[in-house]
C-alpha positions in Angstrom: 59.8 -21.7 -3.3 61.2 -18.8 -1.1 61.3 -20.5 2.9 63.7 -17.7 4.1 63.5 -17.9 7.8 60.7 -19.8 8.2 59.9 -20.7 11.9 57.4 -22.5 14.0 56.2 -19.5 14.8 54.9 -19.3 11.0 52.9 -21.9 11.0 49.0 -21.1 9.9 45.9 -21.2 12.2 45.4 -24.9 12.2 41.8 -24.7 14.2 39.9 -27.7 13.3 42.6 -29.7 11.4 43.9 -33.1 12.5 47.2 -34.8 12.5 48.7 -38.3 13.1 52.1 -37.9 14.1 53.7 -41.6 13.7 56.8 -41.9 16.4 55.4 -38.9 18.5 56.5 -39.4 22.0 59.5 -38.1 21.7 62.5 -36.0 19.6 61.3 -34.7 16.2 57.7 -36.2 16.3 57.0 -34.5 19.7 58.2 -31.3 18.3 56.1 -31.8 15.1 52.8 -33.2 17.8 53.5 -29.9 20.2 53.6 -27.3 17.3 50.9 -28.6 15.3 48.9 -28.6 18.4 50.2 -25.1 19.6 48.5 -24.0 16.1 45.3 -25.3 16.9 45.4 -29.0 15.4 43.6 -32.2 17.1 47.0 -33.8 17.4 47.1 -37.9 17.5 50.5 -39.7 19.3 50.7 -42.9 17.0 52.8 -44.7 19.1 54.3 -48.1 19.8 54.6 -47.1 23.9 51.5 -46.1 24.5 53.0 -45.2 28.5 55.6 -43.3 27.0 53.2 -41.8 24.9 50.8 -40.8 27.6 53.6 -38.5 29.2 54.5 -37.2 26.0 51.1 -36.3 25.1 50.6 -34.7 28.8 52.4 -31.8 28.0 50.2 -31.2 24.8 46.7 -29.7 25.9 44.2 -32.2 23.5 46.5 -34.4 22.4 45.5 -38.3 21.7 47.4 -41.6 22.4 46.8 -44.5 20.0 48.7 -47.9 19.7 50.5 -48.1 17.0 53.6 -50.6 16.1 54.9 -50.5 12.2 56.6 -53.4 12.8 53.6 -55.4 12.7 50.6 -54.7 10.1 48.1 -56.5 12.3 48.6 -53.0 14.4 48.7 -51.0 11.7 45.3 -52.7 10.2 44.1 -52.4 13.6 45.1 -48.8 13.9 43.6 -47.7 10.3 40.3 -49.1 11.3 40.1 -47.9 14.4 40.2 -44.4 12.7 36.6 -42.7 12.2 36.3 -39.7 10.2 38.1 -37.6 8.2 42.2 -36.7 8.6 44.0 -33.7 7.3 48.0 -34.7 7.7 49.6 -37.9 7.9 53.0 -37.6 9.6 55.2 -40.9 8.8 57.8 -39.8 10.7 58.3 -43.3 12.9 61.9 -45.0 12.5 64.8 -47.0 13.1 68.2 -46.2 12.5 71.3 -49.0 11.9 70.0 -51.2 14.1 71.2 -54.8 14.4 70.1 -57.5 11.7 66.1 -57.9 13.5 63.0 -58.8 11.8 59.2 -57.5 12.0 56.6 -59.7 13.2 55.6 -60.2 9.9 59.2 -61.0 8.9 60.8 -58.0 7.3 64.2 -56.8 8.0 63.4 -54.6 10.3 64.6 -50.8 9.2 62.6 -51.5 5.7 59.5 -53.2 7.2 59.2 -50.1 9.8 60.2 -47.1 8.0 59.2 -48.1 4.9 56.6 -50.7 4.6 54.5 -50.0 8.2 54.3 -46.4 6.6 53.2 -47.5 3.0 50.4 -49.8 4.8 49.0 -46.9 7.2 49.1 -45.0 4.5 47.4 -46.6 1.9 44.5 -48.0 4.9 44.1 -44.1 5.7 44.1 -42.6 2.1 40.1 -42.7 1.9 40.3 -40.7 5.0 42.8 -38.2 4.0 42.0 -35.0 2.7 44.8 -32.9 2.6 48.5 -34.4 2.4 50.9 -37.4 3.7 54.6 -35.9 5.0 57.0 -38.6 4.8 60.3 -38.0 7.1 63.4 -39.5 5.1 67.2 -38.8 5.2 70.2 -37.9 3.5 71.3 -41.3 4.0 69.1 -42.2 0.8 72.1 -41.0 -1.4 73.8 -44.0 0.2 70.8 -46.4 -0.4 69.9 -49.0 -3.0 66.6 -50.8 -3.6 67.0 -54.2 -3.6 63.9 -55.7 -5.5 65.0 -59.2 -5.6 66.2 -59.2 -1.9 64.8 -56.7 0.1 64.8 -58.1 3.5 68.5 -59.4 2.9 68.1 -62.6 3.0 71.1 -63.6 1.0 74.8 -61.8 0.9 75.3 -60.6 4.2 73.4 -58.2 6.3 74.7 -54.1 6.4 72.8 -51.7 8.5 74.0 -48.7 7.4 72.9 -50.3 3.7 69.8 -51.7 4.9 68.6 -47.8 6.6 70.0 -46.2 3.6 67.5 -48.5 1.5 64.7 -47.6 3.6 65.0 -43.8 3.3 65.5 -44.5 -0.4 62.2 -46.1 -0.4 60.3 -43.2 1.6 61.3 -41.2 -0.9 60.3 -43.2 -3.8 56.8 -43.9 -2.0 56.0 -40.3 -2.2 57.2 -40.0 -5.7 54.5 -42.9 -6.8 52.0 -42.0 -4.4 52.3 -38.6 -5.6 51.9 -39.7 -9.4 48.3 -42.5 -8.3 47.0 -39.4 -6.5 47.1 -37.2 -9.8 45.8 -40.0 -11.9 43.2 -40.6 -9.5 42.1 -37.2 -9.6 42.7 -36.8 -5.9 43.4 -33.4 -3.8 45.6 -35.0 -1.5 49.7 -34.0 -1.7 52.6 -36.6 -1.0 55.5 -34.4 0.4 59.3 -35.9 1.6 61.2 -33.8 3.9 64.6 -34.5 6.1 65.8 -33.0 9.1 69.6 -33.0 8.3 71.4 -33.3 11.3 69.6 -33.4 14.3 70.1 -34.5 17.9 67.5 -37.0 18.8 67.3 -40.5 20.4 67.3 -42.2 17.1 71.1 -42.5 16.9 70.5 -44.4 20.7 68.9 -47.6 19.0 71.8 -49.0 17.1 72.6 -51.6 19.1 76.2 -50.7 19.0 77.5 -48.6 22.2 81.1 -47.1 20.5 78.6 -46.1 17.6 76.4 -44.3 20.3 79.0 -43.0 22.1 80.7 -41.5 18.6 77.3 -40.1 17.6 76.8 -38.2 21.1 79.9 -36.5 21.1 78.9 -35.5 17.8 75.5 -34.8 18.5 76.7 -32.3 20.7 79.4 -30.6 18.6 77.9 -30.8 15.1 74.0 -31.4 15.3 70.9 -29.0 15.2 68.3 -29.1 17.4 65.6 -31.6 17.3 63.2 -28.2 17.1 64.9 -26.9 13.9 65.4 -30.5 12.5 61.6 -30.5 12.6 60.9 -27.6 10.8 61.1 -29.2 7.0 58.2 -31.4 8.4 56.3 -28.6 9.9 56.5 -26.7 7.0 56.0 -29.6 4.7 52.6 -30.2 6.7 51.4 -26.7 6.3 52.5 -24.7 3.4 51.2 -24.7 -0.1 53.7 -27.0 -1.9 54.1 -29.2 -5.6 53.4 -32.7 -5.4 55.8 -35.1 -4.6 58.2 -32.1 -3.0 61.6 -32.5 -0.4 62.1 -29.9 1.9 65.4 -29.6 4.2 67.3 -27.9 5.9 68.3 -24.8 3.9 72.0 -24.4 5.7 75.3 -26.2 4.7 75.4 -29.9 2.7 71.5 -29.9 3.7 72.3 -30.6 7.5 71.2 -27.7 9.2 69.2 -24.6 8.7 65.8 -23.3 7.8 63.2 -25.1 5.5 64.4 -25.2 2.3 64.2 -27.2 -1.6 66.5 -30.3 -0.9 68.4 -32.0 -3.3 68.1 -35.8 -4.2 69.3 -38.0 -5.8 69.0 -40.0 -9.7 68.0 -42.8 -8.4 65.1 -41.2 -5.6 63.7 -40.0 -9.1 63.7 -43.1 -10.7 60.1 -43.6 -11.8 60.5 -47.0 -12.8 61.9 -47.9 -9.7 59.0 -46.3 -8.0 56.5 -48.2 -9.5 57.9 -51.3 -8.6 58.7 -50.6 -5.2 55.4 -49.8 -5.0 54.4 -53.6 -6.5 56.7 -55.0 -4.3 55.0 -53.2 -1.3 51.5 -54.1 -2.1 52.3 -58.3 -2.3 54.5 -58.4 1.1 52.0 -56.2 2.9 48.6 -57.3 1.5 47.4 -53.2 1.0 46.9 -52.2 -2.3 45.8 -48.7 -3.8 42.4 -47.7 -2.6 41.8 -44.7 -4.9 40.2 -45.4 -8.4 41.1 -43.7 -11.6 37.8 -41.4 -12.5 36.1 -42.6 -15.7 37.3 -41.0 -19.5 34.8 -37.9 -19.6 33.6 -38.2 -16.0 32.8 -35.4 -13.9 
């Protein structure tokens, strides 16, 4: 896969293609929303703030506000049905970063019950809608990441949430790896992509709840980080080009953490199959959503 200089600029003619954009009123799901609308895509805002959301979307000529809040599946069940019609892209790109020890309204550590499991719900809810692929934004911080099967929502041992984000990432990642392998067994069109956006300057370092840590990461947000235009160029690209199943595109620049699109590296354990599969298990009895596609009969046609 050759990405060279790849731009915004590159993207196709998108007339008549939609997109959800989870986390779109502002830093790299506002960039993804504005671009994919500047293309010519029906553009959707799935946001927690609808207000915020609003003034987002006014500088996006068609763009759509919806309600949307991962941290609670009654929201995300609500948003899913509210959906008529077909949809081309899914964005997950919604997320928290290191935040304090918090739960979901459903009870789930926060960072995994947002990025992880309110993404694998909408997801799944969607997927008879979908027709083309899901994007899924994770992190380098999945190479620091480890799934926790018998205690995901750490619940016992002591809470980290530099541990409990790196676990989340790990998990996007290992959602599109088995969500990539039940759409080729059902037969189904539809693509799972990953993508990261290295280092980029957005708000998401301002949520961690501690203010030296915010400080830190501003001083090096201006020194050291790309913009949150190039940081969403892997999803951008992801969303439009003609890529494998189950692919991770980066930045193409040094250690992955700036640069044009690119092939990114992950790790063993984000290719863990096994792992995958029960993740995805795990996922389906704390959220209630199972797999909507069927397998196609032996001999079918």
């Amino acid at each position: 896969m050759r990405t060279s200089r790849w731009t915004a600029a590159d993207l196709p003619d998108l007339e008549g293609r939609s997109a959800v954009i989870t986390g779109a009123n502002s830093g790299l799901g506002l960039v993804t929303a504005r671009e994919l609308a500047r293309a010519g895509a029906r553009v959707v805002l799935a946001v927690r703030d609808t207000a915020r959301g609003e003034q987002a979307a006014a500088a996006i000529p068609g763009a759509e506000v919806r309600r949307l809040d991962l941290a609670d599946l009654a929201s995300v069940r609500e948003f899913a049905a509210s959906w008529d019609g077909d949809l081309d892209i899914l964005v997950n790109n919604a997320g928290v970063m290191a935040v304090p020890e918090l739960r979901t309204k459903d009870g789930f550590e926060l960072q995994f019950g947002t990025n992880h499991l309110g993404h694998f719900a909408l997801t799944n809810l969607l997927l008879p809608q979908i027709t083309d692929r899901v994007v899924t934004v994770s992190s380098t911080a999945h190479r620091t990441g480890k799934i926790r099967l018998d205690d995901p929502n750490f619940e016992r041992g002591g809470y980290g949430r530099w541990s409990a984000y790196g676990q989340s990432k790990l998990a996007n990642l290992l959602f599109t790896l088995e969500l990539q392998r039940r759409l080729d067994e059902s037969g189904s069109a539809v693509r799972a992509h990953a993508v990261h956006p290295g280092y980029a300057a957005t708000n998401l370092q301002g949520h961690t709840g501690s203010g030296l840590q915010h400080r830190i990461m501003s001083l090096t947000n201006r020194l050291l980080a790309q913009s949150d235009e190039m940081g969403a160029l892997p999803t951008l690209y992801a969303a439009t080009q003609d890529l494998p199943g189950a692919s991770y595109t980066g930045p193409g620049g040094f250690q992955e953490q700036r640069g044009h699109p690119a092939p990114a590296s992950r790790t063993a354990a984000a290719q863990d199959a096994d792992t995958a599969r029960r993740l995805w298990a795990l996922s389906e009895e704390l959220t209630g959503v199972t797999y909507p596609l069927t397998v196609p009969a032996a001999g079918g046609g």
